[in-house]
C-alpha positions in Angstrom: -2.6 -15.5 4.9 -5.2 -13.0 3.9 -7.8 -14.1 0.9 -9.4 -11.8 -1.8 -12.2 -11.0 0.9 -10.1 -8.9 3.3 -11.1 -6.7 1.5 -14.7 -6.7 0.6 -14.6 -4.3 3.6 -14.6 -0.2 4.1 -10.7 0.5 2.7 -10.4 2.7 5.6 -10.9 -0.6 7.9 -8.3 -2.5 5.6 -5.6 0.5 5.9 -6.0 0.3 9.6 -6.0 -3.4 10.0 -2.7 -3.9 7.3 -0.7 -2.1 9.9 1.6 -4.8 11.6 1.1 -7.6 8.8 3.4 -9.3 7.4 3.9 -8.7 2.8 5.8 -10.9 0.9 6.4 -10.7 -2.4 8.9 -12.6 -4.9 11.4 -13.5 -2.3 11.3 -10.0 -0.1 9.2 -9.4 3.0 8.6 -7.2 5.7 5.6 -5.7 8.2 3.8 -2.5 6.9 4.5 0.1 9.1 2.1 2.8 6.7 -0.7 2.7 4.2 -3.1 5.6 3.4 -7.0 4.4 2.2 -8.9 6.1 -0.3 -12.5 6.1 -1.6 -13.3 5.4 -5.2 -16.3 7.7 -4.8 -16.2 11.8 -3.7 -12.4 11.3 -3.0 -10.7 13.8 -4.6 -6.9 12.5 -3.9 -8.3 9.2 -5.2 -7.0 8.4 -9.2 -10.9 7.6 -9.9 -11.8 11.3 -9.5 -10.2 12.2 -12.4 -8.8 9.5 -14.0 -11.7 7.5 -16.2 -9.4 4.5 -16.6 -9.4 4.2 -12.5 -12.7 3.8 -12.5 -13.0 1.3 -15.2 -10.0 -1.0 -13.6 -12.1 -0.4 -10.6 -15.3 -1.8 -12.4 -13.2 -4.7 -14.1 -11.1 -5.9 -11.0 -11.4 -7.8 -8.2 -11.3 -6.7 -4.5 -7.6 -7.7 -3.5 -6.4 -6.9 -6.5 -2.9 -4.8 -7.0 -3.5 -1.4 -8.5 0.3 0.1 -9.9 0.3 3.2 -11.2 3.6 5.3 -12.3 3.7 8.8 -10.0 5.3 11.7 -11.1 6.8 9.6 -14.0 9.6 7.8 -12.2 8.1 6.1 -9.3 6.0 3.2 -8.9 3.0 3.3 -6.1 1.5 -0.2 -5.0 -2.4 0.0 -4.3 -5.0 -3.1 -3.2 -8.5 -2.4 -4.9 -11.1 -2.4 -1.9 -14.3 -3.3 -3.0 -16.4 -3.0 0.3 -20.4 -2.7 0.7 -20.2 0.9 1.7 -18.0 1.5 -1.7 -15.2 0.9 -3.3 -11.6 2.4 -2.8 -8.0 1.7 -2.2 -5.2 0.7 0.2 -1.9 2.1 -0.5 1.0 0.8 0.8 3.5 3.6 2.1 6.0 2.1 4.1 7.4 -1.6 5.1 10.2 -2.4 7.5 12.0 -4.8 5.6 12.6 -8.9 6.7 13.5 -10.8 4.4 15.3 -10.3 1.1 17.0 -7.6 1.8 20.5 -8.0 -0.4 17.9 -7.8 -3.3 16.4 -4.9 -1.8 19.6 -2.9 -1.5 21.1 -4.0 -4.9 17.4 -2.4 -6.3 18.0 0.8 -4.2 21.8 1.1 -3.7 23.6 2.3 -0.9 20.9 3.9 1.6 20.1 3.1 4.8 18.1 -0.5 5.6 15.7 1.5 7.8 15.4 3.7 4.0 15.0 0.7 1.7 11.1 0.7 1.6 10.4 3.7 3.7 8.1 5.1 1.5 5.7 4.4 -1.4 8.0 4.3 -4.3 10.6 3.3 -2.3 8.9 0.3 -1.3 7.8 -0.5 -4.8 11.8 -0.3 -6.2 12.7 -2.3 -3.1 10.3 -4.9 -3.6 10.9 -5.1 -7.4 7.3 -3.8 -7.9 6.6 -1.8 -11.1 4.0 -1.5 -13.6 3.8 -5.5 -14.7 2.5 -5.8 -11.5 -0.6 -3.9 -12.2 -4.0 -5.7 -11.9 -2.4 -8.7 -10.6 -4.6 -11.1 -8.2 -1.3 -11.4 -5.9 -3.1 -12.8 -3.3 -3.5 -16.2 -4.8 -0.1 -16.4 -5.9 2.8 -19.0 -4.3 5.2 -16.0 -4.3 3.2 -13.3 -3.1 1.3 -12.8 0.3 -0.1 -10.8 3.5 -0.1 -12.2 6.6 -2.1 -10.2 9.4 -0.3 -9.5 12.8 -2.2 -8.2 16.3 -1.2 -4.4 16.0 -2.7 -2.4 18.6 -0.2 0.1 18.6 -1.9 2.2 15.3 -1.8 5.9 14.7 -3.9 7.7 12.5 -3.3 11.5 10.6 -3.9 13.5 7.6 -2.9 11.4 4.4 0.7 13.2 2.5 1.8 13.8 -0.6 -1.6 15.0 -1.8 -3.0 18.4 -2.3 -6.6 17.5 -2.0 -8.4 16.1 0.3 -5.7 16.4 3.1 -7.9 17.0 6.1 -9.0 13.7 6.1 -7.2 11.2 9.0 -6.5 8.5 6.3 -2.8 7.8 6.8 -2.2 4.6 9.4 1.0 3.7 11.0 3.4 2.1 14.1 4.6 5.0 15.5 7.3 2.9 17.1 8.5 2.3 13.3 12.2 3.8 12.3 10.9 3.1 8.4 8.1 5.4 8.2 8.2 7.3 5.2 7.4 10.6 7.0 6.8 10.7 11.3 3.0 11.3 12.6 2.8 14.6 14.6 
């Protein structure tokens, strides 16, 4: 099980690396199939370019550390805070393919396809019963919460989504071989 210092590393590294491991979390699980990193500094699809109170949970937080922040008012997105020697940033989670706990999963997101349940960021947080509680929580030393790295070669990379700045950047990770990817790599 991964400790706090995973990811006193580049969040880039940690994005890559989180692709094949294993999250738990209250009773659900499943391998994360996508994450996208981001840089806390000169990152402008990261929340601390224009968002003051980013960079102050940044300052006040641990690395490992859940960041939860409500997107487009209605869904919940599920960060880790990186704080690495090169700089800090974060590791989104996009996408896991669910394992365990998955009656509670589809009772949170009703009738959709399992391969849907958590194939994509707010999907994954409804799924996982993730919200805005969860912000700031050390998760990683708790008995009901966990990450679990898994040997991965198999790991694409390409632009990150769902942003409008920044996009060139090769920040998105993923198993291509995945049927719960929230979007397919070209």
């Amino acid at each position: 099980m991964l400790k706090a210092n995973f990811f006193t590393a580049d969040s880039v590294e940690c994005a890559r690396k989180l692709i094949g491991a294993t999250l738990e979390w209250k009773g659900c699980a499943g391998k994360i199939v996508e994450t996208e990193a981001y840089h806390a500094e000169g990152d402008e699809a990261c929340h601390t370019f224009f968002r003051p109170s980013a960079r102050v949970f940044v300052d006040q937080h641990q690395a490992g550390d859940a960041y939860v922040y409500i997107n487009y008012g209605m869904h919940w997105l599920f960060n880790i805070l990186v704080k690495g020697p090169s700089g800090n940033g974060f590791v989104l989670i996009r996408a896991v393919e669910p394992s365990a706990g998955i009656e509670a999963m589809r009772e949170r997101r009703g009738s959709v396809q399992d391969k849907l349940l958590a194939a994509g960021p707010g999907r994954f947080t409804k799924a996982f019963g993730i919200n805005g509680d969860d912000h700031g929580a050390n998760f990683l030393s708790s008995k009901t919460c966990s990450i679990t790295l898994a040997k991965n070669s198999n790991v694409i990379a390409g632009p990150r989504i769902g942003i409008s700045k920044a996009t060139d950047l090769m920040w998105r990770f993923g198993d291509p071989d995945s049927k719960c990817l929230s979007k397919s790599f070209r």
